[in-house]
C-alpha positions as CSV (number, residue, x, y, z in Angstrom):
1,X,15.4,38.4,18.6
2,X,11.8,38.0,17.4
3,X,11.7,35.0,15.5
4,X,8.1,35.0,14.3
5,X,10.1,37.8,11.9
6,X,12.1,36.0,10.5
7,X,11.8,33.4,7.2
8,X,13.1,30.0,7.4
9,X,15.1,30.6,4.5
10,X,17.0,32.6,7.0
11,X,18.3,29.5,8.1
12,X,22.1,28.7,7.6
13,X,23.7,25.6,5.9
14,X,24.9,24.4,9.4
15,X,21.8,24.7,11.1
16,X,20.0,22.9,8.5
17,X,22.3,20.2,8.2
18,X,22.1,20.0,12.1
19,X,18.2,19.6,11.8
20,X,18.2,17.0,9.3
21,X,20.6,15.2,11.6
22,X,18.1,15.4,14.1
23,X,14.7,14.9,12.0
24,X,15.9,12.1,9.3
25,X,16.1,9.3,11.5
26,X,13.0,7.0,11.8
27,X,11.3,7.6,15.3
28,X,8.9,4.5,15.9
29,X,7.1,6.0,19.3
30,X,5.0,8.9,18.1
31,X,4.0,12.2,19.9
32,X,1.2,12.7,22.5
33,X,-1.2,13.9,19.8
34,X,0.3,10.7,17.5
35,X,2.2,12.6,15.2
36,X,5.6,10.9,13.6
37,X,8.7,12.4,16.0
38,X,10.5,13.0,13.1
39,X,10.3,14.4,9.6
40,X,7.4,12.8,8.8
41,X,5.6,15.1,11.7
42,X,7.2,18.0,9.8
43,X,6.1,16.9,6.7
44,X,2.2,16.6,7.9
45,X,2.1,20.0,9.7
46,X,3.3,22.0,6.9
47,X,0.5,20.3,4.6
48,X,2.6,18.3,2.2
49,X,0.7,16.1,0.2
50,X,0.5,12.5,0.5
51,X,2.1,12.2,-2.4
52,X,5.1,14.4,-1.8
53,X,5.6,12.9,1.4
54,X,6.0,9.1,-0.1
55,X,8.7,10.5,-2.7
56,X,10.4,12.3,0.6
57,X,10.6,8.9,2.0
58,X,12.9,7.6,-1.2
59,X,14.8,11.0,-0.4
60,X,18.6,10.4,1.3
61,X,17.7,13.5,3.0
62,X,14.0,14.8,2.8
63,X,15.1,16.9,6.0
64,X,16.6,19.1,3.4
65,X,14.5,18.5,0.7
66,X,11.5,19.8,2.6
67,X,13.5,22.6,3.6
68,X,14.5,23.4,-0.6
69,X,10.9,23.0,-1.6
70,X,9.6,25.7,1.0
71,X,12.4,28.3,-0.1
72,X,11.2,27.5,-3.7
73,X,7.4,28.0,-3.4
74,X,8.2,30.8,-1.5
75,X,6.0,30.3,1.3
76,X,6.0,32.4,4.6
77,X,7.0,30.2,6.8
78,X,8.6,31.5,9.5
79,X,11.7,30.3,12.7
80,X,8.9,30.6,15.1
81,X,6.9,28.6,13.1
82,X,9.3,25.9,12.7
83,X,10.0,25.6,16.8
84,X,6.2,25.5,17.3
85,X,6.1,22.4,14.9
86,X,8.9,20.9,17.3
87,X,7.2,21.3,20.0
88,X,3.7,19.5,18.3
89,X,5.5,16.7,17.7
90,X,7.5,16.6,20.9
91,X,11.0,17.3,20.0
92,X,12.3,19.7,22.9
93,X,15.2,18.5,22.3
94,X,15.4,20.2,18.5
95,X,14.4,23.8,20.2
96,X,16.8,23.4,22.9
97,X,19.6,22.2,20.4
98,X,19.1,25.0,17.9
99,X,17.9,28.0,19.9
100,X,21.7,29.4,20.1
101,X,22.3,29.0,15.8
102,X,19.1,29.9,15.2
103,X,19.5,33.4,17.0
104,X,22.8,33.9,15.0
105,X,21.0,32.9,12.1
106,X,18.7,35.5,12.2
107,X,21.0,38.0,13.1
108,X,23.3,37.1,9.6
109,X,20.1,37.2,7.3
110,X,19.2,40.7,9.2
111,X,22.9,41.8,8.4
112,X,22.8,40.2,5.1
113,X,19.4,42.6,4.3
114,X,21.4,45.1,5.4
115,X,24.4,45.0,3.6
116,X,21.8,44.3,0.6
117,X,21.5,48.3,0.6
118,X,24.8,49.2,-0.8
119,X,26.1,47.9,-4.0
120,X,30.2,48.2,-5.3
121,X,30.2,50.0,-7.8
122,X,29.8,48.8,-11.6
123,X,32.7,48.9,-14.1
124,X,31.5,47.8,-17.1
125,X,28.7,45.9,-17.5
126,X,24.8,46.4,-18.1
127,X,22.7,46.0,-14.4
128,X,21.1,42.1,-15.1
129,X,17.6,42.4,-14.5
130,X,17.4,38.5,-13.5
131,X,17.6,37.1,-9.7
132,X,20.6,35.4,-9.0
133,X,22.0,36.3,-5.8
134,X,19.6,36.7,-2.3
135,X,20.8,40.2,-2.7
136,X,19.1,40.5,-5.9
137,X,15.9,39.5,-3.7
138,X,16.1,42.1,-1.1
139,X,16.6,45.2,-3.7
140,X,14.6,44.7,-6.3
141,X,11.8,44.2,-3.5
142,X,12.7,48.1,-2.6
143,X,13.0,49.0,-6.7
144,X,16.3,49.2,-6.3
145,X,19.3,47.8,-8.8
146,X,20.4,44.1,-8.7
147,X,23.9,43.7,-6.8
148,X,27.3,44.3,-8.1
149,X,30.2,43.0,-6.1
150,X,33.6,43.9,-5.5
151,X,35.0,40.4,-6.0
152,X,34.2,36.4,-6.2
153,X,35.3,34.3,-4.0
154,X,36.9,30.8,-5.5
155,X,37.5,27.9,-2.6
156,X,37.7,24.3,-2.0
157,X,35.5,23.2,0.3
158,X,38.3,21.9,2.5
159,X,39.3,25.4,2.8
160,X,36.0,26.6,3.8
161,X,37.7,28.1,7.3
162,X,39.7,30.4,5.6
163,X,37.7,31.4,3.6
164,X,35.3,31.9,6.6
165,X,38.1,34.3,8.0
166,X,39.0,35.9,5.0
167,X,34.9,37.1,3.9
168,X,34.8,38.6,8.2
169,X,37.8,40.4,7.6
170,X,36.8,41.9,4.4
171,X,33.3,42.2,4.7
172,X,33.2,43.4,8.2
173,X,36.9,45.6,8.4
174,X,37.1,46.4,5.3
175,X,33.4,46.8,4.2
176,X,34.0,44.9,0.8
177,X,31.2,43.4,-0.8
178,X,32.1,39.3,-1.6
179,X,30.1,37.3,-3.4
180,X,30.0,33.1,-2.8
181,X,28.9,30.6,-4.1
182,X,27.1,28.5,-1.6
183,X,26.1,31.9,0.6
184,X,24.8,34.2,-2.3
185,X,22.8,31.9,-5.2
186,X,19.2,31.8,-4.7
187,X,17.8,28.1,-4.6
188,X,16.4,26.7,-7.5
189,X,19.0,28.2,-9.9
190,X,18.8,25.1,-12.6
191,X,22.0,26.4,-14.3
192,X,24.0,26.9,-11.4
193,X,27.4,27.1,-13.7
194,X,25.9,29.7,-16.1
195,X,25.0,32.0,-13.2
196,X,28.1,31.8,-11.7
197,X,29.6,32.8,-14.9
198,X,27.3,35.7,-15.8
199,X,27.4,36.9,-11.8
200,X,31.5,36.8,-12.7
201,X,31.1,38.2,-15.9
202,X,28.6,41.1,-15.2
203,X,28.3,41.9,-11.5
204,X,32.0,41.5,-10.1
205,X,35.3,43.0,-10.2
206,X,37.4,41.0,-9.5
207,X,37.7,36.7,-8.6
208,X,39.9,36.2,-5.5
209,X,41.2,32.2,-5.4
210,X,42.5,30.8,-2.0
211,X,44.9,28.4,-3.8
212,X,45.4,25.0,-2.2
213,X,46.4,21.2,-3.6
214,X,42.3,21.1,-2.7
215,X,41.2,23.9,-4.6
216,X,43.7,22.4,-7.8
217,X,42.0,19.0,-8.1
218,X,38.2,20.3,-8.3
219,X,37.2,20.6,-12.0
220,X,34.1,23.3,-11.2
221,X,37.3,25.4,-9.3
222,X,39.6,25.2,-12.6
223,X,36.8,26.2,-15.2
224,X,36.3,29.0,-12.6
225,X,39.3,30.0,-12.8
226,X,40.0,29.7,-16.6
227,X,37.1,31.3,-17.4
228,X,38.0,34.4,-15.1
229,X,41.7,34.4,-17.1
230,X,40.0,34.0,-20.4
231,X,37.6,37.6,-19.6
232,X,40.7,39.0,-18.2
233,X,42.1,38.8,-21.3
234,X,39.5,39.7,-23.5
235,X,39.0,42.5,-21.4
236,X,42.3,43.7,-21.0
237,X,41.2,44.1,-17.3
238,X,43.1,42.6,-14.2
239,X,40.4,40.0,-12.9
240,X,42.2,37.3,-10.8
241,X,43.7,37.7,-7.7
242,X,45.5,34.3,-6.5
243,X,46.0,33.8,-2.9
244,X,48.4,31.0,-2.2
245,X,47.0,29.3,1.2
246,X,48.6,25.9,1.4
247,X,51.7,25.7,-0.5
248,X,51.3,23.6,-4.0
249,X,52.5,23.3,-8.0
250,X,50.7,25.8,-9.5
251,X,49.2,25.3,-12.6
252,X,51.0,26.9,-15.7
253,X,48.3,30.1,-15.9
254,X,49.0,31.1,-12.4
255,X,53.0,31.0,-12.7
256,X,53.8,34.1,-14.1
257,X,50.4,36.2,-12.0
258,X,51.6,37.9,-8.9
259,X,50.3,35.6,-6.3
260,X,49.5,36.9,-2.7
261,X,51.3,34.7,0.1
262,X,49.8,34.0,3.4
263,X,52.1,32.4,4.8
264,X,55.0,34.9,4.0
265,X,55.7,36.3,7.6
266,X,57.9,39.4,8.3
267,X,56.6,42.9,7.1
268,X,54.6,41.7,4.4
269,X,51.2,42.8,4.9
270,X,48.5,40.0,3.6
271,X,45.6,41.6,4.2
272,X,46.4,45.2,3.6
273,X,47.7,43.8,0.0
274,X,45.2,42.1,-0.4
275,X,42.2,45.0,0.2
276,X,44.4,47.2,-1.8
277,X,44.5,44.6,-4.6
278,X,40.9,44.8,-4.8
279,X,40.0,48.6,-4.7
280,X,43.0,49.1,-6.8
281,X,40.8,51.2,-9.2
282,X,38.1,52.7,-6.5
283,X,39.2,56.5,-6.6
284,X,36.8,57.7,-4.3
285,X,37.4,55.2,-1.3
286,X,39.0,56.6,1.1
287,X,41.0,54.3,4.4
């Protein structure tokens, strides 16, 4: 994999929170060429200001930081670019460490362009001309329509393994499109609420929620959820689809909704419900 190729944004959430581990803490013996061993040397290759760099410092994390204000200006920065830093400043260790994510990295964001090329089909709503998914990036570069999606995916973030299992078995099986949260927004969204809302509202068919006592005690998850019911509703369209994961009281909305069970064993076919559930009104797909 050529990695000159590919953007840093490319970069997952893991393997950015594994750099930061590795960058944020002070290193007092500097480089050969006396650069700072740590995100300070970063900081000074990439041409931040002196300026920027003292309000890093105050930053818990201005691994990260660093990392959001080069996806927001944009700049071309590239995975190759990033190891040749590391190795400026000395830290083999970081190239070695990251060589193996940083591959599978750069293989997702080349799948994730790809799967960019196809869009569910739209069942109601006007195509939104404004960029809120990284998917929106990649087509309206080619002139192409901004991304519908055949559901939205609603998890705690204690759940985030099976949630993991569920997008690879209906992304990559069933060749569903998913939309998430943390994997789809572009950086910098200031309204982060209100785009998730309007991506619900206008680009996706359905809201799929992996219930759990975790997902029930998160206030963003319940206003989510409520304001999925609420469009269902006023729609008169079926928008929800609940997913019981860990067993729980539901709340009083989801009681009397046919909820999928994944820990119902026997003949009863989770997945296939599920995938079914979703294309429910997709004539033209055919198994």
């Amino acid at each position: 994999m050529d990695l000159s190729t590919m953007p840093l944004v490319a970069l997952s959430a893991e393997s950015k929170q594994v750099v930061s581990m590795l960058l944020n803490p002070t290193k007092h013996l500097p480089s050969e060429n006396g650069l700072p061993r740590d995100w300070r040397g970063l900081a000074y290759l990439l041409e931040f200001s002196a300026k920027v760099i003292s309000l890093l410092s105050s930053h818990s994390n201005p691994t990260i930081q660093m990392l959001t204000i080069l996806e927001q200006k944009q700049q071309n920065t590239t995975i190759k670019d990033f190891q040749k830093i590391m190795e400026q400043i000395s830290r083999w260790d970081i190239v070695d460490d990251t060589e193996d994510i940083f591959e599978k990295d750069a293989i997702r964001y080349l799948e994730e362009k790809q799967r960019a090329q196809v869009s569910a089909n739209i069942i109601e709503q006007n195509i939104d001309k404004k960029i809120l998914t990284q998917g929106d990036v990649h087509r309206l570069r080619e002139g192409l329509e901004t991304e519908y999606y055949d559901a939205f995916l609603l998890y705690a973030n204690e759940d985030v393994s099976f949630a993991s299992e569920m997008v690879e078995k209906l992304e990559r099986e069933y060749k569903l499109k998913l939309c998430l949260k943390d994997r789809d927004l572009v950086a910098g969204i200031t309204f982060e609420h209100e785009a998730v809302m309007k991506i619900i509202y206008e680009r996706c068919n359905r809201v799929l929620i992996i219930i759990s006592p975790d997902f029930l005690v998160s206030a963003a998850n319940k206003f989510f959820m409520n304001y999925a019911q609420a469009l269902s509703i006023d729609t008169r369209h079926r928008k929800i689809i609940p997913c019981l994961y860990k067993r729980c009281e539901l709340p009083m909305q989801l009681k009397y909704m046919f909820i999928l069970d994944y820990n119902r064993r026997g003949l009863y076919d989770f997945w296939g419900r599920l995938r079914d559930s979703i294309q429910a009104l997709n004539s033209n797909v055919a198994w």
